[in-house]
C-alpha positions as CSV (number, residue, x, y, z in Angstrom):
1,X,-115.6,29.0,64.8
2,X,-114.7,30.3,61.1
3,X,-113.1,32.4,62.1
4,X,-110.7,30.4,64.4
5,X,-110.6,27.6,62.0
6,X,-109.3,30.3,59.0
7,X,-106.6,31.5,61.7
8,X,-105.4,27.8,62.6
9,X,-105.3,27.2,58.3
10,X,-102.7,30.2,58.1
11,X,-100.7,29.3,60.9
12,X,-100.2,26.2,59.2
13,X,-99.4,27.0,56.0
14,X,-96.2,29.7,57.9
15,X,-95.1,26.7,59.5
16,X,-95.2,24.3,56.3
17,X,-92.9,27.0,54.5
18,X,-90.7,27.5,57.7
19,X,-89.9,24.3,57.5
20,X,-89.1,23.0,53.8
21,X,-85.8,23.3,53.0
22,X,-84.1,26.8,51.0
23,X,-83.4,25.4,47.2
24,X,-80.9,27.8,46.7
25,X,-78.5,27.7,43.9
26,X,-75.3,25.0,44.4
27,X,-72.4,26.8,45.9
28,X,-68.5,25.4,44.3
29,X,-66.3,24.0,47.0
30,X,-63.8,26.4,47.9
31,X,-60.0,24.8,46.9
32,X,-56.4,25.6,48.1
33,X,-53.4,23.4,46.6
34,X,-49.9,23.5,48.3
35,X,-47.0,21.0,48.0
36,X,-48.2,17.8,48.0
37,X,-51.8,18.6,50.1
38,X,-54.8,20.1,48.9
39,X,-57.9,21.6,51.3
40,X,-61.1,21.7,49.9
41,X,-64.2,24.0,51.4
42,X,-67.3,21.5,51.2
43,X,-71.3,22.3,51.7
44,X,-72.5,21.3,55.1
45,X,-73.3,17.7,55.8
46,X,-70.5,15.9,53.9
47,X,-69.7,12.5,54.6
48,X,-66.2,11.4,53.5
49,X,-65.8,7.5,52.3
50,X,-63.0,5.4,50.8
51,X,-62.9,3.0,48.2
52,X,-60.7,-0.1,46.4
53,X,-58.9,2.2,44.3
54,X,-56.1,4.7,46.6
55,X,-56.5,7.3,44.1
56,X,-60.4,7.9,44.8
57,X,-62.1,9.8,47.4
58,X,-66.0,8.8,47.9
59,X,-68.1,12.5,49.4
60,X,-71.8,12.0,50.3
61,X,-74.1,15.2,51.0
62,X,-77.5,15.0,52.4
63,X,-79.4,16.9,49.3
64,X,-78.3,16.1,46.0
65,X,-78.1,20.0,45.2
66,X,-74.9,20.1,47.1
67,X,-73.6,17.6,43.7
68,X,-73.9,20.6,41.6
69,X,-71.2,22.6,42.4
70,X,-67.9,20.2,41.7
71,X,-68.8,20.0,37.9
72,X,-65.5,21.0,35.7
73,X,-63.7,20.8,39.4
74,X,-61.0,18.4,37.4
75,X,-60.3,21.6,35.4
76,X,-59.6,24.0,38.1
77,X,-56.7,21.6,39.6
78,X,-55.4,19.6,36.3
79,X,-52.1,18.4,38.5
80,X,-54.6,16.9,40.8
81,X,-57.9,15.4,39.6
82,X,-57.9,13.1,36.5
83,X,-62.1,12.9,36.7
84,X,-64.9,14.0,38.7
85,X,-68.5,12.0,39.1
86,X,-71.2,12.8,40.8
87,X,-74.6,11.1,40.9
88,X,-77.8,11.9,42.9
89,X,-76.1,13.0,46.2
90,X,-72.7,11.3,45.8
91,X,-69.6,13.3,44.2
92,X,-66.6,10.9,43.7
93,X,-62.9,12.1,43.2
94,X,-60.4,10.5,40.9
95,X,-56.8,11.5,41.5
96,X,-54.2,11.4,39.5
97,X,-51.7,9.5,42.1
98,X,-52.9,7.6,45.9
99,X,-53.7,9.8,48.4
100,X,-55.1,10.1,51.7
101,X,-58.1,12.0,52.7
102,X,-59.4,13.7,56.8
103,X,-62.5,15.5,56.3
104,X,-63.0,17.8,59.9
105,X,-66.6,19.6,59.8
106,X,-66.9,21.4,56.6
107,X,-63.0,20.7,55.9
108,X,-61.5,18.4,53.8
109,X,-57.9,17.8,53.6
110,X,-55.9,15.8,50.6
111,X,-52.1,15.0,50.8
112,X,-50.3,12.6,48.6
113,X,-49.1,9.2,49.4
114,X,-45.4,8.8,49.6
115,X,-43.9,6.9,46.3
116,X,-43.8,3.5,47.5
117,X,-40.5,2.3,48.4
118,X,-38.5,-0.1,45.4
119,X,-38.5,-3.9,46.2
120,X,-34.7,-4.4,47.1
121,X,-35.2,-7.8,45.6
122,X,-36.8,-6.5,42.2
123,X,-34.0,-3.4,42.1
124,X,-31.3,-6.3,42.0
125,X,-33.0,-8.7,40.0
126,X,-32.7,-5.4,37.3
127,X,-29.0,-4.5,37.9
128,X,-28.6,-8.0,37.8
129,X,-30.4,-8.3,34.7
130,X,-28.4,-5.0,33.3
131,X,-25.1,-6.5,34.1
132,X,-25.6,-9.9,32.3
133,X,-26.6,-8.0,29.2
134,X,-23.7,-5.7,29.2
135,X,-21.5,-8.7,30.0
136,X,-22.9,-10.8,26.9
137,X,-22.4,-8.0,24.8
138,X,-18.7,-7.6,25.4
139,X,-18.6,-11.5,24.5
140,X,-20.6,-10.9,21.6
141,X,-18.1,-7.7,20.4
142,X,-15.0,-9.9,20.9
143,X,-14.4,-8.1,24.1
144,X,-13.6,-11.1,26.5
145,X,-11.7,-9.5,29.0
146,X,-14.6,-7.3,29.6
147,X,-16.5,-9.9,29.4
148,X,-14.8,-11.9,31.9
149,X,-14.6,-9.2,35.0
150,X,-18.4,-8.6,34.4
151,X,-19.1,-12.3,34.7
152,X,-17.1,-12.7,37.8
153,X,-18.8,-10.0,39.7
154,X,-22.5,-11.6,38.5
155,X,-20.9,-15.0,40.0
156,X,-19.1,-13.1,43.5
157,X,-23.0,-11.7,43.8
158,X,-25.2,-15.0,42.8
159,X,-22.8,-18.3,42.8
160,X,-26.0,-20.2,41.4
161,X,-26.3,-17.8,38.5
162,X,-26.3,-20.9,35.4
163,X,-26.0,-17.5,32.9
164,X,-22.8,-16.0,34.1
165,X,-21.4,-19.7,34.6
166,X,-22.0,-20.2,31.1
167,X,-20.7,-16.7,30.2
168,X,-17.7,-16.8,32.2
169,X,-17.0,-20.0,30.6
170,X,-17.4,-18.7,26.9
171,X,-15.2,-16.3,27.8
172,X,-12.1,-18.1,29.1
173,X,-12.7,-20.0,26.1
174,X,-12.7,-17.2,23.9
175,X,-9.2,-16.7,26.4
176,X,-7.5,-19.8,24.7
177,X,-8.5,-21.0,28.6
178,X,-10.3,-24.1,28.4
179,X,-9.7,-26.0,31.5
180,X,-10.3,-22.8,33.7
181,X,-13.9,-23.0,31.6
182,X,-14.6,-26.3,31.9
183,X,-13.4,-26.1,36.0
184,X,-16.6,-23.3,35.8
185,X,-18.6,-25.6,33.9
186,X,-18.3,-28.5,36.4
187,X,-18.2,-26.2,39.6
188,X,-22.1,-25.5,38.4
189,X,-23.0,-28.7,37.2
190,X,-22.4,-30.6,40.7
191,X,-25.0,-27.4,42.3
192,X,-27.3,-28.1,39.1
193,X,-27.2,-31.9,38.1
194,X,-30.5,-32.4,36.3
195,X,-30.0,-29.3,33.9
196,X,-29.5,-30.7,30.0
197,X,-28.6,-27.4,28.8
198,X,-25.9,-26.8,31.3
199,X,-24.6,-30.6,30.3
200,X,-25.0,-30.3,27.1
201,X,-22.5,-27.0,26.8
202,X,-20.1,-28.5,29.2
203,X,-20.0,-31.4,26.3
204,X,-19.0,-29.1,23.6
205,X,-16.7,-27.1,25.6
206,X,-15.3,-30.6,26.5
207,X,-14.7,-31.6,22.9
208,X,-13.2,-28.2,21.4
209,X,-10.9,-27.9,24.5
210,X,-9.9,-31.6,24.3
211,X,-6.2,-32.6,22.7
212,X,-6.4,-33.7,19.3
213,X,-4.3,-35.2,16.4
214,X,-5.5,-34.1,12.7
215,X,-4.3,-35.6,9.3
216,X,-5.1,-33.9,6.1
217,X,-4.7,-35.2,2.7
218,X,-4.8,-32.8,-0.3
219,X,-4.4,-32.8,-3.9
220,X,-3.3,-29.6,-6.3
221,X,-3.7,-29.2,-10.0
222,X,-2.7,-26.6,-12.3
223,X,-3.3,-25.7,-15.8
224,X,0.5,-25.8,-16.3
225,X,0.6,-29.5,-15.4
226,X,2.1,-28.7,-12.2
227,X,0.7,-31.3,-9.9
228,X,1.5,-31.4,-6.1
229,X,0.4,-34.1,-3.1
230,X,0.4,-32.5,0.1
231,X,0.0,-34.6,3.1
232,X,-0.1,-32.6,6.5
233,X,-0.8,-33.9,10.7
234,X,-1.1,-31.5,13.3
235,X,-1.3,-31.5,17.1
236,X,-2.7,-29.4,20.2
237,X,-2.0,-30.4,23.4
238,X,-3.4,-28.3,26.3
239,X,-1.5,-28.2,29.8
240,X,-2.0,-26.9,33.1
241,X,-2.0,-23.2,33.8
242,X,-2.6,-22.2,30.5
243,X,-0.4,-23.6,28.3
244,X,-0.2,-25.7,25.1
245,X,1.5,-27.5,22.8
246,X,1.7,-27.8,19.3
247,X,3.5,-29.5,16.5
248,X,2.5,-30.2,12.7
249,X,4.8,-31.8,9.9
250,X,4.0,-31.9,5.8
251,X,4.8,-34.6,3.3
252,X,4.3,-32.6,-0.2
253,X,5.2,-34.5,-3.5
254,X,5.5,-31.5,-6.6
255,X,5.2,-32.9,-9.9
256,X,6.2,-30.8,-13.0
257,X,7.1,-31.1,-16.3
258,X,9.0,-27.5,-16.6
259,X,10.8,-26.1,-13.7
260,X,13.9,-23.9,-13.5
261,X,16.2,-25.2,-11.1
262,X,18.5,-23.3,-9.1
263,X,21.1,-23.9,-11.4
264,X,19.5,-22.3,-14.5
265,X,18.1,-25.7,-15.7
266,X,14.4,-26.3,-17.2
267,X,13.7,-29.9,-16.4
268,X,10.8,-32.5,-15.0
269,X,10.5,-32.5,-11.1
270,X,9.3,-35.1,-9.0
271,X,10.2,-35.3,-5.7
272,X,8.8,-35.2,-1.9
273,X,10.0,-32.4,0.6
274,X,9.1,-32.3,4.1
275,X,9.2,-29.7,6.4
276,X,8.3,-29.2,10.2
277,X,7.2,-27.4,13.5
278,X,7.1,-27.2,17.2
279,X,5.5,-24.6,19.6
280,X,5.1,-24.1,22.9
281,X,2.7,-21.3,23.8
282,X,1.4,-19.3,27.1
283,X,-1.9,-17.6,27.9
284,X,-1.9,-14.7,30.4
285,X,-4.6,-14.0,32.5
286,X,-5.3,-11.1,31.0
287,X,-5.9,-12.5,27.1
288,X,-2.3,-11.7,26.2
289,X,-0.8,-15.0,24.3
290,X,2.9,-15.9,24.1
291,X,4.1,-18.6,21.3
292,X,7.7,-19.4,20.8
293,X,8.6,-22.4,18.8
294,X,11.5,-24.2,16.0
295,X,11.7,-24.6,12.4
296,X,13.2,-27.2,10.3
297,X,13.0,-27.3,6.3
298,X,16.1,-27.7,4.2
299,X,17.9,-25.9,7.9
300,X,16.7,-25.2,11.0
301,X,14.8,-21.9,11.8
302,X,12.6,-20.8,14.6
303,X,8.8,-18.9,15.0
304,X,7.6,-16.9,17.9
305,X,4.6,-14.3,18.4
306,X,3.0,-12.5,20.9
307,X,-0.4,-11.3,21.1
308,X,-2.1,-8.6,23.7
309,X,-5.8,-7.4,23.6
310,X,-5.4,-3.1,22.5
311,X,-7.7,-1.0,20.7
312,X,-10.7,-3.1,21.5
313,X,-9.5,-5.6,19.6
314,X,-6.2,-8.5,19.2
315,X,-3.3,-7.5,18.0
316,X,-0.3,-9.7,17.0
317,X,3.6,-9.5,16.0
318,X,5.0,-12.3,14.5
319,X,8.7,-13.1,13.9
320,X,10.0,-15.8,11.7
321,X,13.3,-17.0,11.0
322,X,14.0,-19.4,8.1
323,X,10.5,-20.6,8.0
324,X,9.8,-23.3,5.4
325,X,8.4,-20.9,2.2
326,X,6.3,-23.5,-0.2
327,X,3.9,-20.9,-2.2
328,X,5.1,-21.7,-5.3
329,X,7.1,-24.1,-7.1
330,X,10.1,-23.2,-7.1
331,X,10.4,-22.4,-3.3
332,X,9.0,-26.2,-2.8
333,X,11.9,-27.2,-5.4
334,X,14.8,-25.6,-3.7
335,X,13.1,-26.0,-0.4
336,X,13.1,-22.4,0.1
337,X,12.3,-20.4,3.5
338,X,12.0,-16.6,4.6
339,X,12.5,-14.2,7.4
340,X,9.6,-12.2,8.3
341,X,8.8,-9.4,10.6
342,X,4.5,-8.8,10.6
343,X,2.3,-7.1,12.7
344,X,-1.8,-7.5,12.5
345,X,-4.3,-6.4,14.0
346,X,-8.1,-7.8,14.1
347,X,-11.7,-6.2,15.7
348,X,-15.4,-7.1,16.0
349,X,-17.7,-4.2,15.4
350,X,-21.2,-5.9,15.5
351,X,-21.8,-7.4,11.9
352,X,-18.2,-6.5,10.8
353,X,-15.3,-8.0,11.3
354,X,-11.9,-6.4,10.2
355,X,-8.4,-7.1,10.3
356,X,-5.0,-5.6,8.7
357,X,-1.2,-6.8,8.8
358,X,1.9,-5.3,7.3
359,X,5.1,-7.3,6.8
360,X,8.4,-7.2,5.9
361,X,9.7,-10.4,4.3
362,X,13.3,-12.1,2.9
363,X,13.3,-15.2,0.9
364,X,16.3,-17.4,0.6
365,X,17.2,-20.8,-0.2
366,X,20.3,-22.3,0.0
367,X,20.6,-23.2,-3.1
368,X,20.2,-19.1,-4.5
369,X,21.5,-17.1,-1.2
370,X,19.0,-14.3,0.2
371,X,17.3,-14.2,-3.5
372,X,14.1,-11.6,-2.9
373,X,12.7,-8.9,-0.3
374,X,9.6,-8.2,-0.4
375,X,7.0,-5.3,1.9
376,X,3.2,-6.4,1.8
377,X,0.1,-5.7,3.3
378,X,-3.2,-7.4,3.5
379,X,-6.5,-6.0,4.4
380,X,-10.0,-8.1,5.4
381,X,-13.2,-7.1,6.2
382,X,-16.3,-9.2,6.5
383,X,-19.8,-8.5,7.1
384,X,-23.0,-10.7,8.2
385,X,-25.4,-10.3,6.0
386,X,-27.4,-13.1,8.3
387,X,-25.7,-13.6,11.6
388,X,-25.8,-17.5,12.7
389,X,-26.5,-17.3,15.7
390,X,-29.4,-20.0,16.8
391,X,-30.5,-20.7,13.3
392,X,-29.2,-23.5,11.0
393,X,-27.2,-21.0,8.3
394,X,-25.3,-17.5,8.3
395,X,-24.3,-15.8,5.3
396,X,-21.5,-13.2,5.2
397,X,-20.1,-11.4,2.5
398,X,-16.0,-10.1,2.7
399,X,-13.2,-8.2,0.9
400,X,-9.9,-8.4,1.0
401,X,-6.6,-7.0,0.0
402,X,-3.4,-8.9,-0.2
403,X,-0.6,-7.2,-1.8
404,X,3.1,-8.3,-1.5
405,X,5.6,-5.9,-3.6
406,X,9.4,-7.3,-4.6
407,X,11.7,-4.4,-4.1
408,X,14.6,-6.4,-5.3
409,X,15.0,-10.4,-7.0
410,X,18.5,-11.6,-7.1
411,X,19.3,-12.7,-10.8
412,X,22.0,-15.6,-12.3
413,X,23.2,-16.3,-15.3
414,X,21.8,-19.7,-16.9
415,X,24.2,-21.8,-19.0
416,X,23.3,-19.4,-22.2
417,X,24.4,-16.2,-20.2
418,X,20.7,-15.2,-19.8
419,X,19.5,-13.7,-16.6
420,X,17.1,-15.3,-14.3
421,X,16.1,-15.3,-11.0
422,X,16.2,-18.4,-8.6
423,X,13.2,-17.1,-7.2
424,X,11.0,-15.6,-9.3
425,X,8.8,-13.4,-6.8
426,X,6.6,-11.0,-9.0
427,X,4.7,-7.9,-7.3
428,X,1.3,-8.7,-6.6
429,X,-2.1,-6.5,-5.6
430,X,-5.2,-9.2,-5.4
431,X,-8.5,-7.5,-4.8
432,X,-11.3,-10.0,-3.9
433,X,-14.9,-10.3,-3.5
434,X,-16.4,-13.6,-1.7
435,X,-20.0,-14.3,-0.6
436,X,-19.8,-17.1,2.0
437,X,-22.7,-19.8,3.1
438,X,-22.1,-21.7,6.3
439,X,-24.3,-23.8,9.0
440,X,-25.1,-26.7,10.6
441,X,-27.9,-29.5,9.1
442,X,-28.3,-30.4,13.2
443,X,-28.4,-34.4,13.9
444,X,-29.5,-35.5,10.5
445,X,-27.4,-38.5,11.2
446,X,-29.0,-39.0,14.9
447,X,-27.2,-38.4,17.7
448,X,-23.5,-36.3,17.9
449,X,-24.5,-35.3,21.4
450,X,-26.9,-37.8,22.7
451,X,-26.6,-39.3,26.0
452,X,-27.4,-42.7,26.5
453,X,-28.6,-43.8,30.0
454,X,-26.7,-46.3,31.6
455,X,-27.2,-47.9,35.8
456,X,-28.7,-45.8,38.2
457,X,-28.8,-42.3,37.1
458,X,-25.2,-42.3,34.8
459,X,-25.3,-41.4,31.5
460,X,-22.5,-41.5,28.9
461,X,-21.9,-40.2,25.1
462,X,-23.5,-41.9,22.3
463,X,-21.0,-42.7,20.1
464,X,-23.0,-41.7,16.7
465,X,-22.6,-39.9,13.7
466,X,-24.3,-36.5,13.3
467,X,-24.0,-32.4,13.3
468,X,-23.3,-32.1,9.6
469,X,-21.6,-28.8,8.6
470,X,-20.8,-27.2,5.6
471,X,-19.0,-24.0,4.2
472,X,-19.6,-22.8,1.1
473,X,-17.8,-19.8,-0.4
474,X,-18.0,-18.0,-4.0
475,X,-15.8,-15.0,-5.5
476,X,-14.0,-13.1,-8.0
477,X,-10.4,-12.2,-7.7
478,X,-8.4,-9.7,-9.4
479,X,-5.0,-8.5,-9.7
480,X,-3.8,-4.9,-10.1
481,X,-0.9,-6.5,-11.6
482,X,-2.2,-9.0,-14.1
483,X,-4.6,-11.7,-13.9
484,X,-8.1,-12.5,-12.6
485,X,-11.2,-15.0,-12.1
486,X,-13.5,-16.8,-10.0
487,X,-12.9,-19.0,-7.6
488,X,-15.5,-21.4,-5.7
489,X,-15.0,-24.0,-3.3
490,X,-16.9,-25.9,0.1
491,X,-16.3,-28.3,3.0
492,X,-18.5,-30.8,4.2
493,X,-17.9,-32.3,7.8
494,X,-19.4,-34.1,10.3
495,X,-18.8,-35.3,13.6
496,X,-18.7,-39.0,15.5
497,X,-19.4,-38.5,19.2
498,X,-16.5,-36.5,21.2
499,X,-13.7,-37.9,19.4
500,X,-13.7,-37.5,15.4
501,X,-14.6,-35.2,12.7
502,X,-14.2,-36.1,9.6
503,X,-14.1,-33.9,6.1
504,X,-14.3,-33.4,2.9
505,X,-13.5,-30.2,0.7
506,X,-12.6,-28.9,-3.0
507,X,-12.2,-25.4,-4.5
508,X,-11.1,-23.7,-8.2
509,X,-9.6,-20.6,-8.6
510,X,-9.3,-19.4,-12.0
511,X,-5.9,-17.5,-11.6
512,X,-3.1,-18.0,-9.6
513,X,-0.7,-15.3,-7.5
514,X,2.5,-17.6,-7.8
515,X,4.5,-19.1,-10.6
516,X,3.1,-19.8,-14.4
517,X,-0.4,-18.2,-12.7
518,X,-2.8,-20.8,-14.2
519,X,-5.9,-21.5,-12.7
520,X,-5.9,-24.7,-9.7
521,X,-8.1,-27.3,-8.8
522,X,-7.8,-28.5,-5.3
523,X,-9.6,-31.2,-3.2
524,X,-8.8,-33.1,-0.5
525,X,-10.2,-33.9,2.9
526,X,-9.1,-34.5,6.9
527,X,-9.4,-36.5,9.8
528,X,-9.3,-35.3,13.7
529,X,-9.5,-37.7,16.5
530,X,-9.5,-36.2,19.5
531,X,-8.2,-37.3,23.4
């Protein structure tokens, strides 16, 4: 019985080690990476689960020895795996982008998921998006024919698109074509009644495109008692398909206690002289602007000008034919006019604004015959040292150049045999340096723009005063030629509803480019009522 029960004891202890399971050491999973799939060679017993994330495959073995063997796996395929973790019997797979997983026996296969396809709706949205900021910076770089084909093909896409309304309206404003942007302006409004913005833009517009009637009143002191009394009205009148009209008239009173008259005299002057124009002017569908118009001074002359959009910016030729000439005293004496030929030339380049002219010029009265010719040029450029934009204030600094050179002055003979000339045009170079303040105080006096509401859903314009504005501008001036100083002056206006601005302004300059070249005070003011 010993015996039997020592043989039964080792049977049992074979069959104990038979059975237990081999703890041998953790063999790697064997990998192969093609284009876009990936096989990996897995220890027997995997189990293959997903999870939340599409970038994570979830492998279960049935020892937790079979774990081992992916450690540093992420380093073997670096375009593949971002992480590997493993716990107890679990191994889990981080890839870099979604994939799919089929495990077959010992087998497992990875591919990658197809990009997703773009939401058409999003990938418009973005051109859309692309477009309006191209568009608005065209506007914004004085480009407005640009401006104006980008809007329209925002509109053809999306007619209920407020922000290419509103920029396709800026920009036949910027056009000189204010009832094809207001026509924009109202088409949008009736689709979008309850939007203030949209009413409130359509206001302005309203009131800068509206006809209008100014008077200004202005008074002129020098340091060589030369006083002068300038009274001035001017009126726009838009009509249909893009045209206009415009007219303006002065009253201006010189007062002066030494003038040499045509005649050779030195004696007192006091008199008014009036002088006088009409235009009628044309925009083109394409930004070009035609202006043709008459004359009258001591005789009747004429104006005309044409301007085309070239070399990203606007460029001008103007012609003038005896055009009333009143720069200084002895031209508003002898009522004096000129021919001119001049061609300008203006451009946007962010924060810089630039513009050039040359000219050729005659001065004549009737009185002296053709007494001067002149060649001149004048150069301007400004920068924004604080754009305006949506704040209350911008501040710019500028130069500019305005030279006019006398290449011949007709002489007389006074009653003493001593030369003079009729009009005494002197050769001038002015180099100046301004620093300019300008802005808006808002509705400090309430209510420009307010709406009142009136019935059953109307609402009309509240006639109040507010939207105070003000320019202010200091500079120095000097001449190549002779002469220099400061000069200083600012406007104050505000407006009453739609219909009236009113204004108030004064400025010194401490030399003078005309005549005895004494230093001038000059204030006055204006009133615009508009229709």
């Amino acid at each position: 019985m010993t015996r039997f029960l020592g043989i039964l004891k080792g049977l049992l202890v074979v069959l104990a080690l038979t059975s237990a399971p081999v703890l041998a050491a953790p063999l790697p999973p064997t990998v192969q990476a093609g284009d876009g799939q990936a096989s990996f060679s897995l220890p027997p017993g995997a189990r293959l689960e997903s999870t939340a994330d599409p970038r994570e495959l979830l492998l279960r073995f049935p020892t937790p020895q079979a774990v081992e063997g992916f450690t540093g796996l992420e380093k073997a395929l670096p375009d593949w795996l971002e992480a590997v973790g493993s716990g107890y019997d679990s191994v889990l797979l981080r890839f870099r982008r979604p994939v799919d997983g089929t495990l077959t026996g010992v087998n497992l296969t990875v591919a990658l998921q197809p990009p997703p396809k773009p939401d058409p709706k999003l990938a418009d949205e973005g051109q859309r998006r692309l477009d309006l900021v191209r568009a608005q910076l065209d506007l914004a770089e004085e480009r407005p024919v640009a401006a104006r084909d980008r809007f329209q093909t925002l509109l053809a896409r999306a007619p209920d698109d407020a922000e290419a309304a509103r920029g396709l309206a800026e920009s036949f404003r910027f056009l000189g074509h204010g009832l094809d942007a207001l026509g924009i302006l109202d088409d949008l409004q009736n689709r979008r009644p309850d939007d203030g913005g949209l009413r409130a833009a359509r206001w302005r517009l309203a009131r800068d495109m509206a006809a209008y009637a100014t008077v200004e009143a202005d008074g002129v002191v020098t340091k060589g008692n030369e006083r002068q009394w300038q009274l001035r009205a001017r009126a726009h009148a838009p009509l249909p398909n893009r045209s206009r009209l415009e007219a303006s008239a002065e009253a201006r009173r010189l007062e002066d206690d030494l003038v040499r008259r045509a005649d050779g005299r030195i004696t007192r002057v006091s008199r008014w002289v009036q002088a006088a124009e009409a235009r009628f002017g044309h925009s083109f569908a394409d930004g070009d602007d035609l202006a043709v118009g008459l004359a009258w001074g001591e005789r009747p002359g004429a104006v005309g000008s044409f301007a085309t959009r070239i070399l990203g910016g606007l460029s001008r030729v103007t012609l003038e034919w005896r055009r009333p000439e009143r720069a200084f005293v002895e031209a508003i004496d002898q009522r004096a006019d000129r021919n001119r030929v001049e061609l300008r030339h203006e451009r946007r380049l962010g924060r810089v604004f630039a513009a050039a002219g040359l000219r050729a010029s005659q001065y004549q009265s009737k009185q002296a015959g053709n007494a001067a010719g002149t060649t001149g040029f004048d150069l301007s450029l400004r920068y924004d040292l604080k754009p305006r934009g949506a704040d209350w204030y911008g501040l710019s600094v500028g130069y500019t150049v305005d030279a006019e050179y006398v290449g011949g002055v007709k002489e007389r003979l006074d009653g003493f045999d001593n030369p003079f000339a009729p009009l005494p045009l002197t050769t001038r170079e002015v180099h100046s340096l301004d620093l300019t303040l300008s802005g808006s105080l808002g509705e400090v006096l309430p209510g420009s723009i307010a709406m009142d509401t009136v019935g059953a859903g109307r609402e009309v314009e509240a006639e109040r005063w507010g939207n105070l504005r003000f320019d202010l501008t200091a500079g120095y001036g000097i001449d190549r030629f002779g002469g220099s100083g400061p000069s200083i002056g600012g406007q104050l206006s505000v407006e009453r509803g739609r219909h009236i601005d009113l204004g108030l302004r004064a400025s010194y300059s401490g030399f003078t480019t005309r005549g005895e070249g004494s230093a001038a005070t000059r204030f006055g003011g204006f009133l615009t009522i508009r229709i």
